[in-house]
C-alpha positions as CSV (number, residue, x, y, z in Angstrom):
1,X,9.9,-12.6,-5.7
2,X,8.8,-15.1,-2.8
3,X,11.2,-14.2,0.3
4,X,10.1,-16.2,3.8
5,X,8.1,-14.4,5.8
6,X,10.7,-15.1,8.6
7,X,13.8,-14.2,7.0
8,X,14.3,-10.2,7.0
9,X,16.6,-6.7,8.1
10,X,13.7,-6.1,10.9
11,X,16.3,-6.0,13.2
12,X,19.1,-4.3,11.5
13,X,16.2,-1.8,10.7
14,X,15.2,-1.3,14.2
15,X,18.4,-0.8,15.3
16,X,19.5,1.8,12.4
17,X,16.3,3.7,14.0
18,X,17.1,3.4,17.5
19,X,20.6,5.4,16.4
20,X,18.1,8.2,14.0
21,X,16.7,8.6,17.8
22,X,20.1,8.6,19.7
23,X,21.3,11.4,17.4
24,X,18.7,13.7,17.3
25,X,19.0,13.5,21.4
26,X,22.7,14.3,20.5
27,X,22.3,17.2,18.4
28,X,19.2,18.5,20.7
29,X,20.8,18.2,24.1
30,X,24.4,17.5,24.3
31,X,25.4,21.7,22.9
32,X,26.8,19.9,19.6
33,X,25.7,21.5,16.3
34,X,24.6,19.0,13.9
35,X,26.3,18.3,10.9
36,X,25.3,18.5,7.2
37,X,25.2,14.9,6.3
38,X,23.1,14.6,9.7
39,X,19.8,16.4,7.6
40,X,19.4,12.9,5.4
41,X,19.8,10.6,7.8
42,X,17.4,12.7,10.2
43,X,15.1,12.6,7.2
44,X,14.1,8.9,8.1
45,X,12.6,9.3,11.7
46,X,13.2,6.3,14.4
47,X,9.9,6.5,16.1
48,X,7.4,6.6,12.8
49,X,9.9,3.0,12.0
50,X,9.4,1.6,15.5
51,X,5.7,1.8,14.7
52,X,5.4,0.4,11.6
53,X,7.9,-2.2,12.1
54,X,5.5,-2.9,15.5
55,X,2.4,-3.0,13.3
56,X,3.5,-5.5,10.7
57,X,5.5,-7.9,13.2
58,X,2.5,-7.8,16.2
59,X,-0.1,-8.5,13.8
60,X,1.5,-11.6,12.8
61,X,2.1,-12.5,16.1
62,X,-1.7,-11.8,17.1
63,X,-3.1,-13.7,13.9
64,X,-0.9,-16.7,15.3
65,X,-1.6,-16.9,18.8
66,X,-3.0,-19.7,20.6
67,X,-5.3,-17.1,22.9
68,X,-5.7,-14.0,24.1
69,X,-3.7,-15.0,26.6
70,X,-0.6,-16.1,24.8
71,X,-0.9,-13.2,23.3
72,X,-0.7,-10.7,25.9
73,X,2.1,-12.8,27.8
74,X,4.5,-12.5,25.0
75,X,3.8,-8.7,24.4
76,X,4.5,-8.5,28.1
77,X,8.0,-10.6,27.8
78,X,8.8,-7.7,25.2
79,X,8.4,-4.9,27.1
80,X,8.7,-4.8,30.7
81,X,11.5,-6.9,31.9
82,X,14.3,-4.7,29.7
83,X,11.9,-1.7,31.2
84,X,11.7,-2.4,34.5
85,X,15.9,-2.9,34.6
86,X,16.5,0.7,33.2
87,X,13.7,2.0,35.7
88,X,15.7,0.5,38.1
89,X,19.0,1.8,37.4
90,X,17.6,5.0,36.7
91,X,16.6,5.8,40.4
92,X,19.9,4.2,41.4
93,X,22.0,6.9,38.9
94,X,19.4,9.3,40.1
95,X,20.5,8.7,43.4
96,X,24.3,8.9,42.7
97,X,24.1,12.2,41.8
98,X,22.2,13.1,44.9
99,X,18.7,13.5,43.9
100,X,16.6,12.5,46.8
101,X,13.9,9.6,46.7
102,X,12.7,10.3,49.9
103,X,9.1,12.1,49.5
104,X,5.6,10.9,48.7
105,X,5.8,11.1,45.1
106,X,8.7,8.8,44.3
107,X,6.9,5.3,45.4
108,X,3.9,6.4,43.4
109,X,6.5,7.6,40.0
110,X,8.4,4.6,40.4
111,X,4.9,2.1,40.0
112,X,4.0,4.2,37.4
113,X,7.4,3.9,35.5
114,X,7.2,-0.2,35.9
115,X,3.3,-0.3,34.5
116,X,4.4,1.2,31.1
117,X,3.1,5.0,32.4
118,X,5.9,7.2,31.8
119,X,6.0,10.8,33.3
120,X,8.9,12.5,34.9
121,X,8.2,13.6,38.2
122,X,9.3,17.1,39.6
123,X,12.0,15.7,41.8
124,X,13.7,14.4,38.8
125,X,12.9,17.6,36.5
126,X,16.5,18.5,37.2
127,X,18.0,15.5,35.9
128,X,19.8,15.7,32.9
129,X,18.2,17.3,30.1
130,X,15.0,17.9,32.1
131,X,13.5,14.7,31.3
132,X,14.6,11.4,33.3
133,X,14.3,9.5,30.3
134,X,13.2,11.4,27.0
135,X,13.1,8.2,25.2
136,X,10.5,6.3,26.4
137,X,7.9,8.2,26.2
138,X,6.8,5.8,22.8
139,X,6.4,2.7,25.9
140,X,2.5,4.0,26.7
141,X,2.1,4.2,22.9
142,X,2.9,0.5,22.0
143,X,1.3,-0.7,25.0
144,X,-1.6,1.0,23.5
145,X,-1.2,-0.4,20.2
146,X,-1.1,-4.0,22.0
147,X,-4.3,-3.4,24.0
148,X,-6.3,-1.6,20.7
149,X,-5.4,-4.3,18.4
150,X,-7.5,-7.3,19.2
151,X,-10.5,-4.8,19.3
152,X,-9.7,-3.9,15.6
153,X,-9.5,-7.7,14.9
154,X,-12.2,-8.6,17.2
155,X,-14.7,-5.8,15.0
156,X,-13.0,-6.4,11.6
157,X,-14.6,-9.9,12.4
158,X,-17.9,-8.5,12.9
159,X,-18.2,-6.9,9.3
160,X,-19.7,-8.5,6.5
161,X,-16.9,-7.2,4.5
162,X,-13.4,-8.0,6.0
163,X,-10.6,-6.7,4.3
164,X,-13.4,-3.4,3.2
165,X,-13.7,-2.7,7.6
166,X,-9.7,-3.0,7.9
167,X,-9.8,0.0,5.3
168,X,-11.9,1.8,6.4
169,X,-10.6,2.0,10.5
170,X,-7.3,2.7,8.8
171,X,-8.9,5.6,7.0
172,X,-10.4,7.1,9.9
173,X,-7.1,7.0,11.9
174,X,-5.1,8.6,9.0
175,X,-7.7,11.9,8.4
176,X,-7.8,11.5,12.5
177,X,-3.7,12.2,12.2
178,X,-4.3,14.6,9.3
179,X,-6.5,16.8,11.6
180,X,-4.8,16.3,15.3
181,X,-1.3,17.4,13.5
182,X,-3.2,21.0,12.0
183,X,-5.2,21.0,15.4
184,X,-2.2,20.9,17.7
185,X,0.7,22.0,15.7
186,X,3.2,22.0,18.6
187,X,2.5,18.3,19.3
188,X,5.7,17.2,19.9
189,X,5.9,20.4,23.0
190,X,5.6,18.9,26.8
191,X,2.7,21.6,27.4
192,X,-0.7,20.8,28.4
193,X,-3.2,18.9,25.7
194,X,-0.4,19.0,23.3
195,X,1.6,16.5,25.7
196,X,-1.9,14.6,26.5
197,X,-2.7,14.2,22.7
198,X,1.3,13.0,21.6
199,X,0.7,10.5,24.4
200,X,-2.3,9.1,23.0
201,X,-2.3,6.6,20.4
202,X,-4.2,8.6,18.1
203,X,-2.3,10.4,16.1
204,X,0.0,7.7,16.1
205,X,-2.2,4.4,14.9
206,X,-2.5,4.8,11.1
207,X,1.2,3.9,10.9
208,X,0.8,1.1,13.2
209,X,-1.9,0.1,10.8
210,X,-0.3,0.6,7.6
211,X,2.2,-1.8,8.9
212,X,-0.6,-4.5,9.9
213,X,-2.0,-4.1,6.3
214,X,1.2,-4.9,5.1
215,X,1.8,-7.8,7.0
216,X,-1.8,-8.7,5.6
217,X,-1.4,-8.1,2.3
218,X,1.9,-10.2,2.6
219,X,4.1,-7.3,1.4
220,X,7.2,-9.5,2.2
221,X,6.5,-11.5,-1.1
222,X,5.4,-8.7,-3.6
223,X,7.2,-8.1,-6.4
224,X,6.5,-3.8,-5.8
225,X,7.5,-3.8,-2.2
226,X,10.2,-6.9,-1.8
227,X,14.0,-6.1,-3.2
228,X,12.6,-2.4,-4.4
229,X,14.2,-0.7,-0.9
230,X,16.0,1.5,-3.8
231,X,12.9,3.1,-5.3
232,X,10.9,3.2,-2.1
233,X,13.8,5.4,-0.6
234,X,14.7,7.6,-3.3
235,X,10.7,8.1,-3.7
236,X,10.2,9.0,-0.1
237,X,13.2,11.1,-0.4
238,X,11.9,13.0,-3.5
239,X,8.1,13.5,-1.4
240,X,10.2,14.9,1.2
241,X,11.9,17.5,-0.5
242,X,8.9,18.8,-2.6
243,X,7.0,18.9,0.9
244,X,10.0,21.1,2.8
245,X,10.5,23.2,0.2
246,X,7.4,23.7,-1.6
247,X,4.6,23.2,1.0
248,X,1.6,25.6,1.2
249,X,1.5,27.8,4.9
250,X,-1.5,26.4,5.1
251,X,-1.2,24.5,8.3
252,X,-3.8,21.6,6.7
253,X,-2.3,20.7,3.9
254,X,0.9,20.4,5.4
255,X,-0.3,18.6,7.8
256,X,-1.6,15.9,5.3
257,X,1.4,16.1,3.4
258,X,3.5,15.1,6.4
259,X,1.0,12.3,6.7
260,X,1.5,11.1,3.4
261,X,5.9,11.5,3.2
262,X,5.0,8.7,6.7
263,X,2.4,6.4,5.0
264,X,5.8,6.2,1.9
265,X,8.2,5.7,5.0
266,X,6.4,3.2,6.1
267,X,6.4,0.9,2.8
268,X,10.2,1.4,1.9
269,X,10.5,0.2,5.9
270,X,9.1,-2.9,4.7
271,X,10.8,-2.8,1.5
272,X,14.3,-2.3,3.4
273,X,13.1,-5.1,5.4
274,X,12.6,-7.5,2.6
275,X,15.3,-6.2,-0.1
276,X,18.6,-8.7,0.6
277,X,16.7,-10.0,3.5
278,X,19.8,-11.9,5.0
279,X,21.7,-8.9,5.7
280,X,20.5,-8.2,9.0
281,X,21.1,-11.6,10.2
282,X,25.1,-11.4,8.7
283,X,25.4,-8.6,10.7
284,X,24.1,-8.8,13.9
285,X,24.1,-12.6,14.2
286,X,20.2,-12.7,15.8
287,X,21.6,-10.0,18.2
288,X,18.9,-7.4,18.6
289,X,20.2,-4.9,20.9
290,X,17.4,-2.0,19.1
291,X,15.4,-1.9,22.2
292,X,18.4,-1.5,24.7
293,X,20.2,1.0,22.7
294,X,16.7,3.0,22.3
295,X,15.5,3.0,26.5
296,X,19.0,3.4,27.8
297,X,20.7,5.9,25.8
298,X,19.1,9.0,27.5
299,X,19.9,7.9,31.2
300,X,23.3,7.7,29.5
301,X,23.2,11.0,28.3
302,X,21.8,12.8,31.5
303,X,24.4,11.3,33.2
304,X,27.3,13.2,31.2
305,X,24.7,16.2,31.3
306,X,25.5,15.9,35.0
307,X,28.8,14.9,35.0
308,X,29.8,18.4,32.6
309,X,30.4,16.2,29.4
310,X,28.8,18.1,26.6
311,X,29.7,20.4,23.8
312,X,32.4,18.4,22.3
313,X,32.4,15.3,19.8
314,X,34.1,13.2,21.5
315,X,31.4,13.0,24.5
316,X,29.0,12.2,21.9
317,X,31.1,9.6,20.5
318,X,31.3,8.3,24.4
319,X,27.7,8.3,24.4
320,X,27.1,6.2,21.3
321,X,29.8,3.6,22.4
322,X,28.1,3.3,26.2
323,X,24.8,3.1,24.2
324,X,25.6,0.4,22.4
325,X,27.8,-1.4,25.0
326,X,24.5,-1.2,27.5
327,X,22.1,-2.4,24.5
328,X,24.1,-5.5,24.2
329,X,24.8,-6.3,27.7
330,X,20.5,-5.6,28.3
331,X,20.2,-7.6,25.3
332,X,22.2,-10.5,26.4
333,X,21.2,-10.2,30.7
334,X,17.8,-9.5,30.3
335,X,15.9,-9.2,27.5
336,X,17.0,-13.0,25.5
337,X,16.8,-14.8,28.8
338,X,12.6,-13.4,28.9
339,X,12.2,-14.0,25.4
340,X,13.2,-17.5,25.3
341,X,9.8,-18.0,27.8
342,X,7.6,-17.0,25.1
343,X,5.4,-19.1,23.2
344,X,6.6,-19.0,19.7
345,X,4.4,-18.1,16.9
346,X,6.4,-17.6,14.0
347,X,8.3,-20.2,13.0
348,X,10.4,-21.4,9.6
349,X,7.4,-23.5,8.6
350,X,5.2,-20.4,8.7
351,X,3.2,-20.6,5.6
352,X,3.4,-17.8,2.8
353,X,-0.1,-17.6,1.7
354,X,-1.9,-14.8,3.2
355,X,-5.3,-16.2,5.2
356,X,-8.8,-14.2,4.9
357,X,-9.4,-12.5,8.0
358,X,-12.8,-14.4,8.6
359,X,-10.5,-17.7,9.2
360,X,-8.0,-16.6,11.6
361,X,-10.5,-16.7,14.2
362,X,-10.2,-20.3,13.9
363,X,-6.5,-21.2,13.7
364,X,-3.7,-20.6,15.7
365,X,-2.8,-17.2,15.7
366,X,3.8,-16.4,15.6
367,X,6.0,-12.6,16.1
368,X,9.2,-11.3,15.3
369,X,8.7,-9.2,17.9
C-alpha cells in the first residue's frame, strides 16, 4: 500500500490526544469521578502521541530544510506565537481574579514563560489547581527535542554505518527510560529530582525517536504499519492488559514493560495516521486546533476552579466546549497567520522513496508540523 507521505489523520490524531489530556485534567481536578468507559480511552496517553507524532513529522521537516536556519525559524513559528498569547492572557485572568503581579518575581516568570521555560511561580501557586497551567509543562520538552535533533543527525553523519548509529542512540535512550522510570518511580510528582528528571528530555526521547525511525523507514507506505490501525490497537490494547494485570512487583521489569506497551503506541499512532488517511482532512477541513485546545484548556479550568464551578458534569462539559471554542479561535487569530510565514518543506511533490542518511546532507532538507 503506497499512501503519500503528505496525506494523513496527523491532525485528527493530535487533536483526539489533546482531548485524552483535557480529560484526565477533568477527572484529576474538577471533583468529577471518572467514568468506566473513561479507563480505555485513558489507555492511549496524549503526551506519549504528541511525541511520537513530533518525532516522525520534525524529522521530515529537518531532512528537508534548506539550513539550519530555516529550520529553527519554522520550529519557532510552531511554538511560540500560540504560546506567548496564552502567556499573555494567563497573567491578564490571573489578574482578574486578583492575584497580584506586582513583586520581583513576576517580570523574571513571565520571560521565562515566553522562552519556552515553564515553572509556576509562588504568587500563582494558588491559582486554580495549584499549577498556572498544568499543561505545558511538555513545551521545554519539544523545544529540547528541536535543539537535540540536528546533533543526532549531525553524529549519525559521522558514523561509518548510518542507519547502524540511528539504532543504536535510540537504544541507549530506551534502556536510559527503562532505568530513569525504576530509578524515580514517582516521576510524574512536582517534588525535587523527580520534577528535574520529567522535565528533562531523557526519559522522554526514545519515543521521539521511534517516531523519527518511522518517518525514516517510510512507515507511511508499509504494508505492516499503513491501513493496519486495527491490529496495532487491539495489539497494544492486549500488551496493556497483560502488563496491568499480570506485571511482576518488581519495579524493573515493570518499568521496561511500560516501555515497551509505548514503543507499540507509538507504531499504531503511525498506523492510525496512515489507515484511511483522508479522514482527518474530511473532518477538520486543514483546521488543526490540537495545539490550542492542549495549552489553553487548563487556564480554562483554573478559572472555573476559581469561579466555584466543579463537581458537576455539566462544568466539565463547559470546559470542553470553551476548550474547543479557544482552540479554534487561537487556531484561526494566531497560530495559521504565523504558519503561513514558514518556509515550506513538505510539499505534494514530496517524493516517496526513502533517501540514505549519508545524502541528506546534501539536498534540501518539508514538515507537517
Amino acid at each position: 500500500m503506497n499512501n503519500s507521505f503528505k496525506i494523513n489523520n496527523f491532525d485528527l490524531l493530535r487533536i483526539l490526544a489533546a482531548t485524552q489530556v483535557v480529560g484526565a485534567h477533568i477527572f484529576g481536578h474538577m471533583g468529577l469521578a471518572a467514568p468506566n468507559w473513561w479507563s480505555a480511552f485513558d489507555g492511549f496517553p496524549g503526551v506519549p502521541v504528541f511525541f511520537v507524532i513530533s518525532g516522525f513529522l520534525i524529522s521530515a521537516s529537518y531532512e528537508r530544510s534548506s539550513s539550519l536556519k530555516n529550520y529553527a525559524r519554522n520550529r519557532v513559528l510552531r511554538i511560540y506565537p500560540g504560546l506567548w498569547c496564552c502567556v499573555l492572557l494567563t497573567t491578564v485572568v490571573a489578574i482578574c481574579f486578583g492575584f497580584n503581579f506586582l513583586n520581583r518575581a513576576a517580570p523574571v516568570w513571565f520571560a521565562s514563560q515566553l522562552v519556552g521555560v515553564i515553572y509556576t511561580p509562588r504568587f500563582l501557586q494558588h491559582f486554580g489547581f495549584g499549577s498556572y497551567n498544568g499543561a505545558l509543562w511538555t513545551i521545554p520538552i519539544e523545544l529540547q527535542f528541536y535543539l537535540v535533533l540536528p546533533a543526532v543527525y549531525w553524529l549519525v553523519r559521522k558514523a561509518r554505518n548510518e542507519q547502524l548509529c540511528f539504532w543504536l542512540i535510540w537504544s541507549v535512550f530506551v534502556v536510559l527510560s527503562v532505568l530513569l522510570r525504576w530509578l524515580f518511580p514517582q516521576m510524574d510528582s512536582d517534588v525535587g529530582p523527580q520534577k528535574l528528571v520529567r522535565y528533562s528530555f531523557f526519559p522522554h526521547f526514545y519515543l521521539f525517536l521511534t517516531g523519527v525511525l518511522l518517518q525514516r523507514a517510510a512507515a507511511y507506505k508499509r504494508n505492516w504499519i499503513a491501513g493496519k490501525a486495527l491490529y496495532w490497537v487491539v495489539g497494544y490494547l492486549g500488551l496493556v492488559f497483560l502488563v496491568r494485570f499480570f506485571a511482576p512487583a518488581a519495579a524493573l521489569p515493570y518499568a521496561a514493560e511500560t516501555t515497551a506497551c509505548m514503543l507499540v503506541l507509538a507504531i499504531a499512532t503511525v498506523a492510525a495516521a496512515y489507515t484511511v488517511p483522508g479522514a482527518s482532512h474530511r473532518i477538520l477541513r486543514g483546521n488543526d486546533i490540537s495545539y490550542g485546545v492542549y495549552i489553553y484548556h487548563g487556564l480554562i479550568m483554573n478559572a472555573l476552579i476559581e469561579l466555584g464551578l466543579i463537581g458537576r458534569p455539566r462544568y466539565a462539559v463547559l470546559l470542553i466546549c470553551c476548550t474547543y471554542i479557544a482552540g479554534y479561535l487561537s487556531w484561526i487569530v494566531v497560530e495559521r497567520r504565523f504558519l503561513r510565514r514558514k518556509q515550506q518543506t513538505i510539499s505534494p511533490r514530496f517524493n516517496d522513496t526513502p533517501q540514505p542518511l549519508k545524502d541528506l546532507s546534501r539536498r534540501p532538507m518539508a514538515s507537517g508540523q
